[in-house]
C-alpha positions as CSV (number, residue, x, y, z in Angstrom):
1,X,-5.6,-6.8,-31.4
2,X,-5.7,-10.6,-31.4
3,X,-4.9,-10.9,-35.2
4,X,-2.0,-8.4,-35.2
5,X,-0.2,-10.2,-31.9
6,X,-1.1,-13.6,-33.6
7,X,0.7,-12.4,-36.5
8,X,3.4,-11.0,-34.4
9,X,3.4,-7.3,-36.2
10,X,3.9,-5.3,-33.8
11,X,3.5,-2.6,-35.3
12,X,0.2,-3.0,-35.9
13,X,-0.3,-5.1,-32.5
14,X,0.7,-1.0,-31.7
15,X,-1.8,0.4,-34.1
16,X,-4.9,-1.5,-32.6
17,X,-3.8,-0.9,-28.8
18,X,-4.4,3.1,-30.0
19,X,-7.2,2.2,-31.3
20,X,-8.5,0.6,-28.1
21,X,-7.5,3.8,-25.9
22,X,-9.6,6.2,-28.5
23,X,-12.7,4.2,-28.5
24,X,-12.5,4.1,-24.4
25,X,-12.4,7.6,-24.6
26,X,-15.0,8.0,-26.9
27,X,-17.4,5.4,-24.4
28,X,-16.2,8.4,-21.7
29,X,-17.1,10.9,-23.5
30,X,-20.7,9.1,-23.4
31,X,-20.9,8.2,-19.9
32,X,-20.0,11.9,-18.8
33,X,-16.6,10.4,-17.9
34,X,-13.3,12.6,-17.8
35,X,-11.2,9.8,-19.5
36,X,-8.1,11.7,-18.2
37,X,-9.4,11.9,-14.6
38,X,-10.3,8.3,-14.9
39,X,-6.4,6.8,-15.9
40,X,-5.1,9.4,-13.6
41,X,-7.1,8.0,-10.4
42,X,-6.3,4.5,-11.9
43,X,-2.7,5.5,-11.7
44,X,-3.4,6.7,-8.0
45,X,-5.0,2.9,-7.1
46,X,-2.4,0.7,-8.5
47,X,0.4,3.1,-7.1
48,X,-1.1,2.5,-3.8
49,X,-1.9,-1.1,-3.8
50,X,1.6,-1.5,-5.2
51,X,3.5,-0.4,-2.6
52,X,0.9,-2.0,-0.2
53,X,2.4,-5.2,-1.9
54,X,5.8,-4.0,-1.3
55,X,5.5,-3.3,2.3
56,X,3.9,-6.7,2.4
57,X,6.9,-8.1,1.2
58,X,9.3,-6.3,3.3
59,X,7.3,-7.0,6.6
60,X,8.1,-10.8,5.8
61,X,11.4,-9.9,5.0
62,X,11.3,-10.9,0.9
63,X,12.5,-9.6,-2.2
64,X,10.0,-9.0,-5.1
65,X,12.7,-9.6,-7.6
66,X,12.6,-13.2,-5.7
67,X,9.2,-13.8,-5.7
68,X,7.4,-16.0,-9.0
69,X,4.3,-14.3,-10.9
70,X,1.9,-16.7,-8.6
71,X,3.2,-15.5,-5.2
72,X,3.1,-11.7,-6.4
73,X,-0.7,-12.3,-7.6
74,X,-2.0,-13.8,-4.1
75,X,-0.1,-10.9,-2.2
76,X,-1.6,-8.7,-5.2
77,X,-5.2,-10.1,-4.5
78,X,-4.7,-9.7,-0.7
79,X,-4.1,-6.0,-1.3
80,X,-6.7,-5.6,-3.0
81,X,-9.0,-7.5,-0.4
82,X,-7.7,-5.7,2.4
83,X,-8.6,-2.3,0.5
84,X,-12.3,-3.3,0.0
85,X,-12.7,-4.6,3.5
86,X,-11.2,-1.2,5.1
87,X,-8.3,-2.8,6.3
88,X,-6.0,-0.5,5.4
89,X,-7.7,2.7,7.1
């Protein structure tokens, strides 16, 4: 993947990102893992945690279009805190 990005073919920067997802769900297949059931409850967690970060945003009274990559990260991280600790029960 490195290579084909460093060349900037992205076709083939394409090619190797398949190739990435088929090997993972060939290390699920392995582990007992439904790969499917796996991205689907990944899905689920960043849904969640993103509109966490929204509502975050809109209790302060801020627009995420407004907000830089290192202020979206910290409320981001904070989310995700919050969700380990039980917070958000």
């Amino acid at each position: 993947v490195e290579e084909a990005v460093a060349k900037g073919d992205q076709a083939h920067v394409e090619e190797e990102i398949g190739d990435l997802f088929f090997a993972l769900v060939n290390v699920s297949r392995f582990l007992n893992v439904d790969a499917e059931q796996a991205m689907r409850s990944a899905n689920r967690k960043f849904e969640r945690r993103f509109r966490a970060l929204e509502a975050d945003l809109a209790e302060r009274n801020v627009a995420i279009a407004e907000q830089d990559l290192e202020t979206l990260d910290k409320v981001w991280e904070d989310v995700k805190a919050n969700e380990k600790s039980g917070d958000d029960a």
